[in-house]
N, C-alpha and C positions, 0 to 999 in steps of 0.2 A: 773476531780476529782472523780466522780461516775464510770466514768469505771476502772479506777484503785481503786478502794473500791471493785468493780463488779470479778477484775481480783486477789484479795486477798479475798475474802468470799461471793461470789454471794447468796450463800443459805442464809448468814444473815440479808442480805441489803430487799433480797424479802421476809424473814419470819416477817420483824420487820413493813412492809408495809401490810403485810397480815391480821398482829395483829390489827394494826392500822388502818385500811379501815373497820374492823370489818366483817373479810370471814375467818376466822381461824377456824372455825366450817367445812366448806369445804374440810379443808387438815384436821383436826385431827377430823372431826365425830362430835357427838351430845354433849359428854363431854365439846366440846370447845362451845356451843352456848350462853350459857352466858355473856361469853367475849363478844362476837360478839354485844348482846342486850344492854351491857356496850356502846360499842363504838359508837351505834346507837344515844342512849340516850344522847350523849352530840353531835353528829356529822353524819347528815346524809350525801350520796352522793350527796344529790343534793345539801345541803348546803355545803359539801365543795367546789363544783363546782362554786356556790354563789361566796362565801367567796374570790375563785381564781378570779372571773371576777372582782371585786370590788373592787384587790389587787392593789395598783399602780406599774406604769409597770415598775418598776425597779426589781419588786420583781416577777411579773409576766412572764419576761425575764431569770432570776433566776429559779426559778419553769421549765420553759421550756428547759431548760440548763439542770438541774437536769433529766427530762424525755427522753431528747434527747441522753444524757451519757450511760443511764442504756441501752435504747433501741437497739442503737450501739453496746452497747458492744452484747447483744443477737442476734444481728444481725450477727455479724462477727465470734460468739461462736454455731455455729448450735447445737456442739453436749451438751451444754449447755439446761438441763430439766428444765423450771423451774416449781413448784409444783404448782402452782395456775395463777400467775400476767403473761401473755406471755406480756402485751405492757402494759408499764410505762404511766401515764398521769399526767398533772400537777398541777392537782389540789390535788392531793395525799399527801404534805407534809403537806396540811393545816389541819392536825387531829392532828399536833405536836404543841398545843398551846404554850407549856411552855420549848422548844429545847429541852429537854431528850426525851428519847424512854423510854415508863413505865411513870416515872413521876407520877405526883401527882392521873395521873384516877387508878394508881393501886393500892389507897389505896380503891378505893370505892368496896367494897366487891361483888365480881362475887355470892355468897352464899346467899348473900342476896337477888340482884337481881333474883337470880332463886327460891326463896323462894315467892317472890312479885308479878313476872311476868307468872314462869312455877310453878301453881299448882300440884304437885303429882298426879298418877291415884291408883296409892299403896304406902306402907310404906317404898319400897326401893328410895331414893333421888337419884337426878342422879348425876352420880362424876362432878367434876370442873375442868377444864381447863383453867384459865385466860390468857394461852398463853405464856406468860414473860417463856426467856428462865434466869434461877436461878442461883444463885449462889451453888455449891455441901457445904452440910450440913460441913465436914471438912476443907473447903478453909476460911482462914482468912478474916474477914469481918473490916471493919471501914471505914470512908470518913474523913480525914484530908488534912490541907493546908498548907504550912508556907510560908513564904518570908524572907529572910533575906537578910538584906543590905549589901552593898559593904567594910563597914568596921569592919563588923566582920566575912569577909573571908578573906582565903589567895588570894586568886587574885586579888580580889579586886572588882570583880562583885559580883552584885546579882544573889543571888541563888532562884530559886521558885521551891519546891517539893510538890506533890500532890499524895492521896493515896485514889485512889476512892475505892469506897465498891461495885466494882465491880468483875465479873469472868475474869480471863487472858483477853479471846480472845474478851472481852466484846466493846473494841472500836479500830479502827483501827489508824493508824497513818500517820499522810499527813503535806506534805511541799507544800501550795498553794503560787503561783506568779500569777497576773493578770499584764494585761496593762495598766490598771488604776492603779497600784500602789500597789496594796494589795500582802503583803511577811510575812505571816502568816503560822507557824510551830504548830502542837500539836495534838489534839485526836478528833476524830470525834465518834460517835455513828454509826454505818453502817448506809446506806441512807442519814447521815445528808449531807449538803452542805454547810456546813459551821467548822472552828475549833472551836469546845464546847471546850476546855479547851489548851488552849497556848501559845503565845507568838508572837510579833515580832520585830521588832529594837528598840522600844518605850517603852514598856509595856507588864505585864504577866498577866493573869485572868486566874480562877478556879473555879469548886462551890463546897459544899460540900452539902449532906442531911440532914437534921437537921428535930425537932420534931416542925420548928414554925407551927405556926396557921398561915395556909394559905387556908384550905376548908372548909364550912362552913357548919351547917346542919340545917336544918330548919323542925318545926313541924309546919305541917300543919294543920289544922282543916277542914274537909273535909264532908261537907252539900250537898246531893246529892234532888236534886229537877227534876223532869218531866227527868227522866232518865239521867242528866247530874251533872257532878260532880262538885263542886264549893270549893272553901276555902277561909277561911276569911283573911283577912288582913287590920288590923285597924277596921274599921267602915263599910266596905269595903265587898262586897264578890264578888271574882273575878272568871272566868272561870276555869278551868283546863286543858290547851291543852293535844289534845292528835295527836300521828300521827300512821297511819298504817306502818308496815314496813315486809317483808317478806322474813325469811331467809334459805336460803340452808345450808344444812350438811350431810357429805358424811354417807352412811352406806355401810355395806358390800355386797348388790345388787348395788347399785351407790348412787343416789342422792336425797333426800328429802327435806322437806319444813315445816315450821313452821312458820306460822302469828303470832305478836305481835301488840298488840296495846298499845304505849309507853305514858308513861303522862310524863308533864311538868308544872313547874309554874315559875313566874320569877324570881323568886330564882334561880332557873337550875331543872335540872329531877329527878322525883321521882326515888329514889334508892329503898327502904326496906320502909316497917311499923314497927312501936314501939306500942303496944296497938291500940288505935282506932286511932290512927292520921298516916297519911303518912309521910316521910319524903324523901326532895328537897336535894337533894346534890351538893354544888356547888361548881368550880373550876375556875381558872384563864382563865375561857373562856370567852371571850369579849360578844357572842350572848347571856349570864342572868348578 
């Protein structure tokens, strides 16, 4: 399934793995490092790495399957560049807590985090790149679903149409058969391994984007004692983790570096400050 996603849009499959491993600052330069502190922030390597060993092995066989496809295919396409990832690994998919590419962490504001984490050394801000390849300002936007029953068409089947508030070329399309049984028809996001929205003998699924409440924001109150930083909670006043993290980005001599030291509480990680308080931004990640 990945080399024929690899063999219809390889740039996309590796740009959306690029985004999401949090190295996009590497192919687009300093603009993109934000993204990058984003992805850190909910997701290091090593905890994806974690997260893969821990997977049970039906899913870690999957993951391996996934690696092994894209690998193949680079392997048999020499004249195939690719921009950053040369070998696929399996712990890679696990930055996709919620199956969409983007998703919920593109609402947390790359702007902010660079306002939080990279202090300014003058009054010009550095531009933003959060990566997401966009929708063109002109191209018709919405996310709708419907279903309708077999007796109020002329055939007599059900109909299922779906109008993501996506770009055209935004997901590819696959007819997956296994020997276990699985005969599953419909759209995949590039990289995924799985059909995000389809169908097969049985039953059809779709999602749409909607405005629920589903990430939460938390103020913190943030009491710093013998140089370490705490916030309260309840009655309570708890640590504040923090982790080193060290990121490359290309410049126009080659390649650069920029340390961050990232905080967290268990709510999820500090995004932005509001006034004197910090604030936790949390998402449908199992680790807060």
């Amino acid at each position: 399934m990945l080399y024929a996603q690899c063999e219809d849009d390889f740039n996309r499959v590796e740009r959306n793995y690029i985004w999401a491993i949090g190295r996009l600052a590497e192919v687009e330069g300093e603009k993109a490092l934000y993204s990058d502190v984003r992805a850190n922030l909910y997701m290091t390597q090593e905890e994806a790495i974690l997260n893969y060993e821990n997977s049970p092995k039906w899913l870690q066989e999957l993951c391996i399957a996934f690696a092994d496809g894209i690998n193949f295919y680079l392997k048999n396409h020499p004249e195939v560049a690719p921009k950053l990832i040369t070998h696929f690994e399996p712990w890679m998919p696990m930055y996709f807590s919620e199956g969409s590419i983007g998703g919920d962490i593109e609402r947390v504001s790359t702007e902010k985090i660079r306002d939080f984490y990279g202090p300014q050394t003058n009054s010009k801000k550095l531009a933003i790149s959060d990566g997401l390849i966009r929708l063109k300002d002109d191209e018709p936007r919405g996310s709708n679903g419907f279903a309708i029953g077999g007796k109020k068409t002329a055939s007599g089947n059900a109909m299922l149409l779906i109008n993501p508030h996506t770009s055209f070329f935004f997901r590819g399309e696959s007819h997956v058969v296994s020997e276990e049984g699985l005969n599953a028809y419909g759209a995949t996001t590039w990289g995924q391994f799985f059909i995000y929205q389809g169908f097969n003998e049985k039953t059809g699924w779709m999602h749409t984007s909607t405005g629920t409440d589903i990430i939460d924001e938390f103020k913190e109150t943030i009491v710093k004692t013998n140089g370490k930083s705490h916030y309260t909670y309840g009655e309570k006043m708890l640590p504040v983790d923090s982790i080193q993290v060290s990121l490359n980005y290309a410049t126009t001599t080659g390649t650069s570096s920029k340390d961050f030291t990232l905080f967290r509480t268990h709510h999820g990680p500090i995004t932005h400050s509001e006034d004197e308080h910090w604030i936790s931004t949390a998402l449908n990640v199992e680790s807060y």
